[in-house]
PDB file of N, CA, C and O in Angstrom, chain B, residues numbered from 101:
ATOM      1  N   UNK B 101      45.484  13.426  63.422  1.00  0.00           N
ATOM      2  CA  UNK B 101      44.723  12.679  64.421  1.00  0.00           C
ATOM      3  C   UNK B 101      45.277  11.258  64.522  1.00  0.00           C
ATOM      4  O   UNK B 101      45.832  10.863  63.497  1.00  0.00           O
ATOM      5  N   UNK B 102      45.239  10.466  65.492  1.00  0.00           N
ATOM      6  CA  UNK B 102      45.626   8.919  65.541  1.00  0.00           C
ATOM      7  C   UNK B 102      44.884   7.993  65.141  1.00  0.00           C
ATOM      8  O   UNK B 102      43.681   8.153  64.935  1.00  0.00           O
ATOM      9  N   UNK B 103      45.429   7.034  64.998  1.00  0.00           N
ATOM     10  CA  UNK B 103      44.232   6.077  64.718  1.00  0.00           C
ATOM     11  C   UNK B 103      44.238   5.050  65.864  1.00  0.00           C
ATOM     12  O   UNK B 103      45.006   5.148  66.821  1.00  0.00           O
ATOM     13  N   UNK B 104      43.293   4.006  65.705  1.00  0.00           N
ATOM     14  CA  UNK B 104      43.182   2.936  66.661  1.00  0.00           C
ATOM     15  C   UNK B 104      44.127   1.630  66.152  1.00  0.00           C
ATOM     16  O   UNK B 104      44.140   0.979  65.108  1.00  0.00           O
ATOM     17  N   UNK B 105      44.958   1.564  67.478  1.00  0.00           N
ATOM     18  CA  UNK B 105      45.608   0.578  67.258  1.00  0.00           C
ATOM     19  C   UNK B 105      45.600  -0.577  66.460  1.00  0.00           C
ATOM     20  O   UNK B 105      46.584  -0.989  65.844  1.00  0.00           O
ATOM     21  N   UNK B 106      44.604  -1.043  66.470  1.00  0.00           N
ATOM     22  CA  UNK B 106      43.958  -2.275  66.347  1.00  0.00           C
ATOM     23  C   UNK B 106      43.727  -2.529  64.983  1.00  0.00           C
ATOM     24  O   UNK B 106      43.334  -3.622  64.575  1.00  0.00           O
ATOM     25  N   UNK B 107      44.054  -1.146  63.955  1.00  0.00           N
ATOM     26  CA  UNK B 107      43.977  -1.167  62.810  1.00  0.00           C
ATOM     27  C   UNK B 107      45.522  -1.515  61.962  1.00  0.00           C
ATOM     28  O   UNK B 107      45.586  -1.578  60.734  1.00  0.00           O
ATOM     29  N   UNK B 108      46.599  -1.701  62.799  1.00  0.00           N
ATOM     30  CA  UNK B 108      47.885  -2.462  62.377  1.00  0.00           C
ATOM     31  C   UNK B 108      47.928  -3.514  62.597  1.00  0.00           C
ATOM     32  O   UNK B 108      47.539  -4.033  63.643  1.00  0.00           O
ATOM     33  N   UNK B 109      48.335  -3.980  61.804  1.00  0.00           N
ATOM     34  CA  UNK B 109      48.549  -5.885  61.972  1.00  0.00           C
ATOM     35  C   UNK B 109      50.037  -6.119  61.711  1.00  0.00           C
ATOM     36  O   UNK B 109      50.769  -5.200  61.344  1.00  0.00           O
ATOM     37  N   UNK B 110      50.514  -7.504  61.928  1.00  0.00           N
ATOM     38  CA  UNK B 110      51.527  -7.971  61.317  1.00  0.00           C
ATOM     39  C   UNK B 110      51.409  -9.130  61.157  1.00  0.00           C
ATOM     40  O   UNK B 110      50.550  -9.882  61.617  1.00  0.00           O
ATOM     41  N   UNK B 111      52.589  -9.428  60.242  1.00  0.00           N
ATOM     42  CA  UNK B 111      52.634 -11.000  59.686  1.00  0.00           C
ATOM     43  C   UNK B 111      53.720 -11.316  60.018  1.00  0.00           C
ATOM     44  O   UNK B 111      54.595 -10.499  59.730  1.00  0.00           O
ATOM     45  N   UNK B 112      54.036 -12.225  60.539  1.00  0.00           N
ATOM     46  CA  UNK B 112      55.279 -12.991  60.207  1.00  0.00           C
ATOM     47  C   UNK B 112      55.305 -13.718  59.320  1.00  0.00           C
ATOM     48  O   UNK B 112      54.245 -14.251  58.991  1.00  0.00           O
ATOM     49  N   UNK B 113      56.678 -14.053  58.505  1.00  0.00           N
ATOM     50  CA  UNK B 113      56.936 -15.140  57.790  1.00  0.00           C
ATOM     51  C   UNK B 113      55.509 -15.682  56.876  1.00  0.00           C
ATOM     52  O   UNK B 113      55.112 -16.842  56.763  1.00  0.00           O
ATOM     53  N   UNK B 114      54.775 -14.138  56.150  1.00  0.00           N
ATOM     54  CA  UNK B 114      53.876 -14.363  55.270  1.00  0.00           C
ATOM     55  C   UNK B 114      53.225 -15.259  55.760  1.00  0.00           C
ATOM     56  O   UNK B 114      52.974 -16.238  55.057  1.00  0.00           O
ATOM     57  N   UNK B 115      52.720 -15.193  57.217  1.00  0.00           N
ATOM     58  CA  UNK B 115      51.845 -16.125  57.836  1.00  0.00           C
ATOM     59  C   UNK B 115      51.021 -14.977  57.859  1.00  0.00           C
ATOM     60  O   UNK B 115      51.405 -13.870  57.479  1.00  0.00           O
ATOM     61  N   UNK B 116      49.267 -15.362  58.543  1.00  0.00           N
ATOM     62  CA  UNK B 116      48.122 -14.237  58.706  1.00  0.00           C
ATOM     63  C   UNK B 116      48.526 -13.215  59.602  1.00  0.00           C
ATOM     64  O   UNK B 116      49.259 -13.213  60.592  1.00  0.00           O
ATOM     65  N   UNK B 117      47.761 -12.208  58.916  1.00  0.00           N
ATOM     66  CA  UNK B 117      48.012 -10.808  59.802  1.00  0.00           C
ATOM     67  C   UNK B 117      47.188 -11.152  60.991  1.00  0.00           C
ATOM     68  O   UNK B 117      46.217 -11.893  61.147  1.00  0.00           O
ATOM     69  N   UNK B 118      48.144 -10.086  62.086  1.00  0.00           N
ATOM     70  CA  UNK B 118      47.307 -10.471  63.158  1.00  0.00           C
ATOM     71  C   UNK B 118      47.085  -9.230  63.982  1.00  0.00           C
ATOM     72  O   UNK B 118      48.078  -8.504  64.036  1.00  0.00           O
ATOM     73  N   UNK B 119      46.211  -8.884  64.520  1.00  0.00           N
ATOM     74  CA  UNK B 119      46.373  -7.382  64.933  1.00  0.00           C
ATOM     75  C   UNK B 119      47.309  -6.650  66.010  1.00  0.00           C
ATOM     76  O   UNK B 119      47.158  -7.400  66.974  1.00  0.00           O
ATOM     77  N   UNK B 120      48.005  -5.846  66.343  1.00  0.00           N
ATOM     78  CA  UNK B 120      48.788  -5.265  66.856  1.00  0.00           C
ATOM     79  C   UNK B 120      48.310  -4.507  68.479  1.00  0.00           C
ATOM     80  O   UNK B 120      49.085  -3.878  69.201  1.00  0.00           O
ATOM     81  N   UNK B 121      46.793  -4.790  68.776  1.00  0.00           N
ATOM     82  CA  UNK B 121      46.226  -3.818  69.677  1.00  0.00           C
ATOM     83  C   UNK B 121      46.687  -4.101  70.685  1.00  0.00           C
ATOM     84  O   UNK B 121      46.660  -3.167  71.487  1.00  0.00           O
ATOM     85  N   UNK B 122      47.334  -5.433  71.219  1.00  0.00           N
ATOM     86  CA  UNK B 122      47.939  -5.508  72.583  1.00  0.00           C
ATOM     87  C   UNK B 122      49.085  -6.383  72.417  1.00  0.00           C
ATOM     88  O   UNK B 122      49.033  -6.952  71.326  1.00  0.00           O
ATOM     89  N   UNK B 123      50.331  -6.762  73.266  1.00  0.00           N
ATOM     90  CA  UNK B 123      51.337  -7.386  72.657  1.00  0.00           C
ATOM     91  C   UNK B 123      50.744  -8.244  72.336  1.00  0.00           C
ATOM     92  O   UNK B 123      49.607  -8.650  72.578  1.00  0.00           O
ATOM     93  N   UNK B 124      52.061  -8.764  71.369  1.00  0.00           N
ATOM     94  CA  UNK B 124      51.806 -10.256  70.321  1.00  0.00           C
ATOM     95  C   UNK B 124      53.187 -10.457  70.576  1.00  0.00           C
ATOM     96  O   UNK B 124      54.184  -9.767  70.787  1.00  0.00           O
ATOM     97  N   UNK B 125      52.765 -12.112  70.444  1.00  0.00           N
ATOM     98  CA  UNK B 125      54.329 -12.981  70.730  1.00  0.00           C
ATOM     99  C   UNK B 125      54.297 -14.042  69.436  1.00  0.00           C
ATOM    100  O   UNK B 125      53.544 -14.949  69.082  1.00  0.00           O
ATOM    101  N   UNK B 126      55.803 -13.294  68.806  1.00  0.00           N
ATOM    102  CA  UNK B 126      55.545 -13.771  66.817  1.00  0.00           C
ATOM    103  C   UNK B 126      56.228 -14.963  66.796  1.00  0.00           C
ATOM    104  O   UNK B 126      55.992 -15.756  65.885  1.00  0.00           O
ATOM    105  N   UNK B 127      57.169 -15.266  67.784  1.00  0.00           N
ATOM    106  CA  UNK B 127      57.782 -16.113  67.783  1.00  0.00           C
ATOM    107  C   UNK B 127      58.929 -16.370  68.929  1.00  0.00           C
ATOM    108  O   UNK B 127      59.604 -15.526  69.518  1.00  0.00           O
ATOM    109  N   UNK B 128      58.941 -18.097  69.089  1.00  0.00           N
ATOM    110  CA  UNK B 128      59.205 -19.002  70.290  1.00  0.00           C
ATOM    111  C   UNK B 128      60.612 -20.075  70.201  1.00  0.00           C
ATOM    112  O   UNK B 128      60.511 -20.975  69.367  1.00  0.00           O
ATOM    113  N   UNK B 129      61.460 -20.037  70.738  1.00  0.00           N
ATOM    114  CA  UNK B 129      61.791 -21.389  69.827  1.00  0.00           C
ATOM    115  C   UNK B 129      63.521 -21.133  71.036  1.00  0.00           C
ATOM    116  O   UNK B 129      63.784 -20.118  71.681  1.00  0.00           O
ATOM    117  N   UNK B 130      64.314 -22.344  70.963  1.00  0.00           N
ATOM    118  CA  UNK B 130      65.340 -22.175  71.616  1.00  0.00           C
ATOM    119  C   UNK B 130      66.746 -22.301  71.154  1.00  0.00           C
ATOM    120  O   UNK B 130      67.033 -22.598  69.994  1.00  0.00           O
ATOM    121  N   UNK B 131      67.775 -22.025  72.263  1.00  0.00           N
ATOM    122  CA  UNK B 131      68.914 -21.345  71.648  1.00  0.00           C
ATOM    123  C   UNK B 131      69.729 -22.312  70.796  1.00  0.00           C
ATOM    124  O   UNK B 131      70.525 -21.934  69.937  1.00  0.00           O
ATOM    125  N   UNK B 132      69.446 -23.745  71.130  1.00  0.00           N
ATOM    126  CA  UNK B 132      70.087 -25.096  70.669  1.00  0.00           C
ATOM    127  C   UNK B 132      69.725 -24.956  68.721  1.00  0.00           C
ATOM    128  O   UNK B 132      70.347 -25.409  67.761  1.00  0.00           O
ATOM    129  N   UNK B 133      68.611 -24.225  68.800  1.00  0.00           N
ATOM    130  CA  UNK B 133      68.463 -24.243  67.241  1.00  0.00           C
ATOM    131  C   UNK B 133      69.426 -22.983  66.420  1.00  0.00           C
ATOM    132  O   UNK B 133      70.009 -21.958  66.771  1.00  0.00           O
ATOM    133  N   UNK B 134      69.192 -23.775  65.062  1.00  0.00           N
ATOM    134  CA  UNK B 134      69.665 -23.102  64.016  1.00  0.00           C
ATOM    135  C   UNK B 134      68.918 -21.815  64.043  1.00  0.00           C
ATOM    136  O   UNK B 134      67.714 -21.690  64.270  1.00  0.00           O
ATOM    137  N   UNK B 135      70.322 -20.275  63.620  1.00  0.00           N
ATOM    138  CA  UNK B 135      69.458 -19.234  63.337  1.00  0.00           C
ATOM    139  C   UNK B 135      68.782 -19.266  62.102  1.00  0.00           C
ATOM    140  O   UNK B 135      69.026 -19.944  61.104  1.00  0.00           O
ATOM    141  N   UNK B 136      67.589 -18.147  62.386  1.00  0.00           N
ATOM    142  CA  UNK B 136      67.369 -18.307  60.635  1.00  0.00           C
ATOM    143  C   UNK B 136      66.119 -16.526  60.912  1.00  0.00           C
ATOM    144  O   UNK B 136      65.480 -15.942  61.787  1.00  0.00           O
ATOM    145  N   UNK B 137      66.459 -16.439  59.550  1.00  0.00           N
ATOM    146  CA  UNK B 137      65.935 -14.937  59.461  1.00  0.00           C
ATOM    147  C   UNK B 137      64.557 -14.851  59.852  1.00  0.00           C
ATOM    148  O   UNK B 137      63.814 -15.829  59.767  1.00  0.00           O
ATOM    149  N   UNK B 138      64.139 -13.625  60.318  1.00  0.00           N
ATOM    150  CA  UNK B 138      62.519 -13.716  60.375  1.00  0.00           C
ATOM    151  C   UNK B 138      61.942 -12.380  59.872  1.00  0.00           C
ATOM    152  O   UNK B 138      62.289 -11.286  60.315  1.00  0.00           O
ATOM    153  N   UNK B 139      60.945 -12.592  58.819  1.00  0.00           N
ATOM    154  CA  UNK B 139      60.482 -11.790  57.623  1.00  0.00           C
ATOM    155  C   UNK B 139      58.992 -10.777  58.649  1.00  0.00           C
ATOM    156  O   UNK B 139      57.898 -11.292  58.875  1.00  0.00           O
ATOM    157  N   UNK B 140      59.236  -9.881  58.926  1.00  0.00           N
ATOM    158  CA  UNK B 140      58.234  -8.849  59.716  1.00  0.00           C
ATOM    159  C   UNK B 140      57.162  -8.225  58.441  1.00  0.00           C
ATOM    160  O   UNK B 140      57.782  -8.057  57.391  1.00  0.00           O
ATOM    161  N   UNK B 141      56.073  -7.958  58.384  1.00  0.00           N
ATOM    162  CA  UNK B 141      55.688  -6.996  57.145  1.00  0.00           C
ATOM    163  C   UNK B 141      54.847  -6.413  57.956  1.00  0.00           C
ATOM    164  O   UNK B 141      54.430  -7.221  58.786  1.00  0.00           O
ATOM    165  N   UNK B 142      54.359  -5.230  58.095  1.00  0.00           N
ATOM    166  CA  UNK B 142      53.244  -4.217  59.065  1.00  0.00           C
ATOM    167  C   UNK B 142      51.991  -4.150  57.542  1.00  0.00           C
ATOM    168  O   UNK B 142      52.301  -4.266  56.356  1.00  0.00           O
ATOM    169  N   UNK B 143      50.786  -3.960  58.040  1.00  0.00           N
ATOM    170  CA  UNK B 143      50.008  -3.330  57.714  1.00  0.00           C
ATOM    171  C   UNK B 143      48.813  -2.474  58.204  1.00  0.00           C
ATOM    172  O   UNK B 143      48.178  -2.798  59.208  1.00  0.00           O
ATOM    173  N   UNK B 144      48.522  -1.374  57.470  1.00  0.00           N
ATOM    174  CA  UNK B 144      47.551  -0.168  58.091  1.00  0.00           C
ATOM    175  C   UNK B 144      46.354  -0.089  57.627  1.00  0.00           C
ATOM    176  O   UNK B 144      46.060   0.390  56.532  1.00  0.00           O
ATOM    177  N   UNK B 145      45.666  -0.511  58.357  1.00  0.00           N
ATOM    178  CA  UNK B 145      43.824  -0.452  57.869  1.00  0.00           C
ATOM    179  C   UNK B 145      43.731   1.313  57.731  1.00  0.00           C
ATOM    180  O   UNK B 145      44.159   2.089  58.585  1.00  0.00           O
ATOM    181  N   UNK B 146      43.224   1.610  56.750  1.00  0.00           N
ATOM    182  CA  UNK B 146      42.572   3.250  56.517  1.00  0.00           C
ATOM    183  C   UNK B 146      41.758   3.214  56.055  1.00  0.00           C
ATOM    184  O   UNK B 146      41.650   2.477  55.075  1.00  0.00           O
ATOM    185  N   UNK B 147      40.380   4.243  56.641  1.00  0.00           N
ATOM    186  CA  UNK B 147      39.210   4.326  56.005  1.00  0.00           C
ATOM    187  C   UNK B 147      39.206   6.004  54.551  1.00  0.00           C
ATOM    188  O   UNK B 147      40.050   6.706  53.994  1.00  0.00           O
ATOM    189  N   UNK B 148      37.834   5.881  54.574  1.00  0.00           N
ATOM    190  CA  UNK B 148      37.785   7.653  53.298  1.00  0.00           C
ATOM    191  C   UNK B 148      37.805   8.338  54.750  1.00  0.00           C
ATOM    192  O   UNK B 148      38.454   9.380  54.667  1.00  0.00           O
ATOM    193  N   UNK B 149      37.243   8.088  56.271  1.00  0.00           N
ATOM    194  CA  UNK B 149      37.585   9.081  56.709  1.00  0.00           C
ATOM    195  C   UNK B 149      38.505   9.922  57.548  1.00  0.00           C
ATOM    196  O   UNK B 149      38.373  10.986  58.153  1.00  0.00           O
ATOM    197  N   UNK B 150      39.752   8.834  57.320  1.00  0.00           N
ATOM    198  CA  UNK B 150      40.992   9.135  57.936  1.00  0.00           C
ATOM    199  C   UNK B 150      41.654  10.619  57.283  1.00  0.00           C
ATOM    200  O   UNK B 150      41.721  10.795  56.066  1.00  0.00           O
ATOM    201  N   UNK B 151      42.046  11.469  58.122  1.00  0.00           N
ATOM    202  CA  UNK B 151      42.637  12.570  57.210  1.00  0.00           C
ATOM    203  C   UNK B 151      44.005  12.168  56.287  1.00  0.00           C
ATOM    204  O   UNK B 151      45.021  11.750  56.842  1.00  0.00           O
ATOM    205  N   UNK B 152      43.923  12.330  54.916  1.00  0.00           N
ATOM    206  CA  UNK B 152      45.638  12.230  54.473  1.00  0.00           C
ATOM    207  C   UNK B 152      46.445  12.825  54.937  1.00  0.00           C
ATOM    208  O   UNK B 152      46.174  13.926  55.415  1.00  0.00           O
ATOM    209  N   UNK B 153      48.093  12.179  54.979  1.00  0.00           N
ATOM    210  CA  UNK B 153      48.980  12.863  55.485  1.00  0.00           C
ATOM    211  C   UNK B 153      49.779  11.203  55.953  1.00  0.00           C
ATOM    212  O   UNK B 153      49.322  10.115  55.602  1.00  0.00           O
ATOM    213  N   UNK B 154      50.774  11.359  56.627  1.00  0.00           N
ATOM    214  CA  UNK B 154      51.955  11.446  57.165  1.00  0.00           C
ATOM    215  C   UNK B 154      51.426  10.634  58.391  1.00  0.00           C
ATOM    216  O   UNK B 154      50.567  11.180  59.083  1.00  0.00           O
ATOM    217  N   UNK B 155      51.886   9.298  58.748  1.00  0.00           N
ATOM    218  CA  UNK B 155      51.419   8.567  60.209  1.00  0.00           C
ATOM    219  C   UNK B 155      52.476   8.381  60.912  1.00  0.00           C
ATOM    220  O   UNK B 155      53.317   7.860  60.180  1.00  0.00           O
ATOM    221  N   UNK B 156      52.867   8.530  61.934  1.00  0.00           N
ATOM    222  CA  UNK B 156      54.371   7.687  62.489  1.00  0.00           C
ATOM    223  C   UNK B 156      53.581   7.336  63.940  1.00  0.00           C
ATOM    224  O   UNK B 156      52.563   7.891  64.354  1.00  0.00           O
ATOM    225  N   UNK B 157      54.326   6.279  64.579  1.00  0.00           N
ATOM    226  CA  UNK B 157      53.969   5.700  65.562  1.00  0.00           C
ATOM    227  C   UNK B 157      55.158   4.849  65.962  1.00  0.00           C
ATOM    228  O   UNK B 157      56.193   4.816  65.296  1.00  0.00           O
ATOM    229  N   UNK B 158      54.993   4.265  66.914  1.00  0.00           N
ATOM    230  CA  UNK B 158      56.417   3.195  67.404  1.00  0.00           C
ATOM    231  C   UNK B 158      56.256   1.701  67.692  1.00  0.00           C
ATOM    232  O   UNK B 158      55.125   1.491  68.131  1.00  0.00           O
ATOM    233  N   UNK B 159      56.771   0.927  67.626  1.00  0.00           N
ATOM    234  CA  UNK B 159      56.729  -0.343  67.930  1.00  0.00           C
ATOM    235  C   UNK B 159      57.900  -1.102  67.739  1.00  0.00           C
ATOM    236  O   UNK B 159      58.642  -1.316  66.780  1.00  0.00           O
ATOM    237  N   UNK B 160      57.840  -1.623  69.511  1.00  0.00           N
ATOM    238  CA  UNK B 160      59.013  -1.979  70.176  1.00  0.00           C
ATOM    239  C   UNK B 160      58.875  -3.324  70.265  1.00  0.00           C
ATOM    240  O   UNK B 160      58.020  -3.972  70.868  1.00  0.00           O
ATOM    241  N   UNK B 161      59.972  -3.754  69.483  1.00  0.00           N
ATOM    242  CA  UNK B 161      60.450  -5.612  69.550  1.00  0.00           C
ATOM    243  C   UNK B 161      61.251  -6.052  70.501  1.00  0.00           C
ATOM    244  O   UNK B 161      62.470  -5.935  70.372  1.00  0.00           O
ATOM    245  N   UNK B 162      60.830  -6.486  71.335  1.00  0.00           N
ATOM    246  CA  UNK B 162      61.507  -7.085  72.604  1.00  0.00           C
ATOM    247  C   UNK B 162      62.203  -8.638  72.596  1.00  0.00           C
ATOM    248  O   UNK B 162      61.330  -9.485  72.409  1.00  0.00           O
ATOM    249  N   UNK B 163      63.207  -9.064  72.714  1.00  0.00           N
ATOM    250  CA  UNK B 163      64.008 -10.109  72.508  1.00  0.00           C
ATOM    251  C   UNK B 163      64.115 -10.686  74.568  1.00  0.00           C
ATOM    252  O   UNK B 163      64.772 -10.111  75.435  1.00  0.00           O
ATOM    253  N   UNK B 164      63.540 -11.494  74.680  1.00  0.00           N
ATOM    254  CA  UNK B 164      64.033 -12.170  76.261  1.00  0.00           C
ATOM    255  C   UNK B 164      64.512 -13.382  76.073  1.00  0.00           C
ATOM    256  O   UNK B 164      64.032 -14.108  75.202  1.00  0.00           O
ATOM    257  N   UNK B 165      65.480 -13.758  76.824  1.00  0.00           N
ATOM    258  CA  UNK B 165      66.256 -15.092  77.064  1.00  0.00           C
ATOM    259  C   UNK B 165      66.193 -15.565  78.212  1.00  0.00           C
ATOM    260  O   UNK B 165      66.602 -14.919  79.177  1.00  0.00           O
ATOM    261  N   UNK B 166      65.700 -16.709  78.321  1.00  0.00           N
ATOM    262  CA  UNK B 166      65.585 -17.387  79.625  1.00  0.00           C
ATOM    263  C   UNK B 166      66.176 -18.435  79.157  1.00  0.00           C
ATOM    264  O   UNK B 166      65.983 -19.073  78.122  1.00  0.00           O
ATOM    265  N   UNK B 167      67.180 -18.607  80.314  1.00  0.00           N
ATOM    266  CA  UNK B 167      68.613 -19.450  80.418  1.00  0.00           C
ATOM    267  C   UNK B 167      68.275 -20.972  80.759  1.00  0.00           C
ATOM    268  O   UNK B 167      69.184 -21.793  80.886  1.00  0.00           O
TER     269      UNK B 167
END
């Protein structure tokens, strides 16, 4: 069975989780700057009455450049 979105979060850069239910924009910044890595971590809210097993789902990181 699926679960509700809204029960994944993410963090950036061990900053607060934040929930996943509609896009999120993790980060801003422009091309003049220094690169520097950026640390993703997911987490999954589960209750006792989620069935065990096996979850997969998708989530798509989108990169835009405006010139």
């Amino acid at each position: 069975s699926a679960l509700p979105a809204e029960r994944l979060t993410l963090s950036v850069n061990d900053q607060e989780y934040k929930s996943l239910d509609s896009n999120v924009l993790f980060l801003r910044g422009t091309i003049d700057k220094e690169a520097k890595p950026v640390y993703l971590r997911f987490r999954l809210t589960t209750t006792w009455k989620d069935s065990p097993g096996i979850y997969k789902g998708k989530v798509t990181i989108a990169i835009l450049n405006n010139p």
